[in-house]
C-alpha positions in Angstrom: 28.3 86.5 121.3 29.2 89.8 121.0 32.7 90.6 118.8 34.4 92.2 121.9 34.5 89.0 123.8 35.1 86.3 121.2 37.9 88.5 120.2 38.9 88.3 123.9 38.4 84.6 124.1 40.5 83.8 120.9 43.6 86.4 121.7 43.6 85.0 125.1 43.4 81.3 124.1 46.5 82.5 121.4 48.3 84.5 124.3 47.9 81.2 127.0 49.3 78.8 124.1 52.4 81.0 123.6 52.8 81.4 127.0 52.7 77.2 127.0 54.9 77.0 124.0 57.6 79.4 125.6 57.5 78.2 129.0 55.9 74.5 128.9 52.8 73.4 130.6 53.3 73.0 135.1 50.9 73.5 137.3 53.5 75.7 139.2 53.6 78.4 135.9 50.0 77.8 134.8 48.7 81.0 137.4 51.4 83.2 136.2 50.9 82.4 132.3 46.9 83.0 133.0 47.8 86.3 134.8 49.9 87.1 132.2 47.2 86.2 129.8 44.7 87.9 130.9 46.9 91.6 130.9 48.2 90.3 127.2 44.5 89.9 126.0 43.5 93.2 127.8 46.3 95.2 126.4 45.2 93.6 122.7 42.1 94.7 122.8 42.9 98.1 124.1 45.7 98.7 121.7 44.3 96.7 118.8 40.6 97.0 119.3 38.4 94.4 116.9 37.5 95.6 113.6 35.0 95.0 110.5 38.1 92.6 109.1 38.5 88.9 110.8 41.1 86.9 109.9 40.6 83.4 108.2 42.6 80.5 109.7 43.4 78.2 106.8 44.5 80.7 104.2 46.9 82.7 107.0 48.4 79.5 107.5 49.1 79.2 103.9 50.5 82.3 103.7 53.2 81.2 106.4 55.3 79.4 104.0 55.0 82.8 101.4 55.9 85.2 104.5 59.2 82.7 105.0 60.0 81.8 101.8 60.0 86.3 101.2 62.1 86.4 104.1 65.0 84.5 103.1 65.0 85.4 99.2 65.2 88.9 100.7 68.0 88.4 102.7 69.4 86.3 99.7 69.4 88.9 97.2 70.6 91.9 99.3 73.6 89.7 100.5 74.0 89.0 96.8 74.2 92.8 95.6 76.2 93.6 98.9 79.1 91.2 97.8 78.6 91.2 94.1 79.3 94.8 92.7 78.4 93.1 89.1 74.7 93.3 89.8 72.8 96.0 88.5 71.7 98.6 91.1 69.5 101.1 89.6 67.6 102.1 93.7 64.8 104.6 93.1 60.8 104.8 94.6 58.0 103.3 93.1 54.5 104.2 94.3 52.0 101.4 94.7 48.7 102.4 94.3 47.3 100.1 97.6 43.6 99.1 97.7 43.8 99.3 101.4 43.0 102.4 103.2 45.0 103.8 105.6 45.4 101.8 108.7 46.0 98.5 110.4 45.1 96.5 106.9 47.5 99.0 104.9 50.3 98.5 108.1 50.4 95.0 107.6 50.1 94.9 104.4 53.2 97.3 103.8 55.1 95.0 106.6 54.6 92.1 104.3 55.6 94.1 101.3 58.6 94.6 102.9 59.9 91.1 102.9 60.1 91.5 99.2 64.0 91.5 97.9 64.8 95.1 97.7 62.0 97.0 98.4 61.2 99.0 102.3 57.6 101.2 102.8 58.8 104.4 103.3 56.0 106.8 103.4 52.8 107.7 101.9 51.9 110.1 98.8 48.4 110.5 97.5 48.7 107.9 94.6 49.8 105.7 97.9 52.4 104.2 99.7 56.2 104.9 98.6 58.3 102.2 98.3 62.1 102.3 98.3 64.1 100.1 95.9 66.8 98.6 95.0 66.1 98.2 91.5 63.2 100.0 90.0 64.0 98.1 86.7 62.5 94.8 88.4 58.9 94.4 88.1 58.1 95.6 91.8 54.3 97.0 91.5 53.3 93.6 90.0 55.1 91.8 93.3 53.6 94.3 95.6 50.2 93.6 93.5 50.4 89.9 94.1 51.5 90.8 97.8 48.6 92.5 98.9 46.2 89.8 97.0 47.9 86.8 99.5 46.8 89.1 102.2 43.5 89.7 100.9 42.8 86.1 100.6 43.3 86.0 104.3 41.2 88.8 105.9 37.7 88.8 105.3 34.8 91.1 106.5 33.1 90.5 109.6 28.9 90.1 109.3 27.1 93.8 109.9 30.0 95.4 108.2 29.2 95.7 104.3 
């Protein structure tokens, strides 16, 4: 099977179970949700086209319960400083030497990243991609580090691609 159309049969299988999820499962909504499928899938693979990286099941499912678990300690610790001027505040840019070249991988890797309390990508510089903090005395390259490995665990290359 050629990559093109088992990426088109996995989005669209994804795409028809969150149309199932949202709406439920009648025969009445099943044409529209595989109408609505189908453009999804088509629109995925023409803005996201399949690349050399495929993502494993099992370890993105375990990174679930990191991505949430960021989320809220983020929220948590902004709140925290927003309400507690006793907490030091020292906000700065770090630069964070990604191994990810520049593009989808190094997107959603820096979307991740910015789950982390404090920190928000905001640009690129040679060395790599420029975070904002709030703290630059907290050990934020060493989160990024162990970031980026979470997500590395859960991409992997596709055969005939080195």
């Amino acid at each position: 099977m050629s990559p093109l159309f088992t990426a088109a049969l996995v989005r669209g299988a994804l795409f028809l179970l969150f149309w199932s999820a949202l709406i439920g499962i009648s025969w009445s909504s099943l044409a529209v949700g595989l109408v609505t499928t189908v453009g999804a899938t088509w629109t995925s693979l023409h803005l996201l086209p399949p690349g050399p990286q495929r993502v494993r099941l099992w370890p993105l499912v375990a990174l679930l319960p990191r991505f949430l678990w960021q989320s809220l300690l983020a929220g948590w610790d902004v709140a925290r400083r927003a309400f507690d001027p006793r907490l030091p505040l020292r906000p700065g840019f770090v630069v964070f030497p990604s191994a990810h070249a520049p593009g989808h991988l190094r997107n959603t890797f820096a979307t991740i990243a910015s789950l982390l309390p404090g920190t928000l990508p905001c640009g690129e510089s040679e060395g790599g991609i420029v975070f904002h903090c709030l703290d630059v005395g907290q050990p934020v390259v060493a989160q990024l580090a162990a970031e980026e490995a979470a997500l590395a665990r859960v991409l992997e290359r596709a055969p005939g691609h080195g």
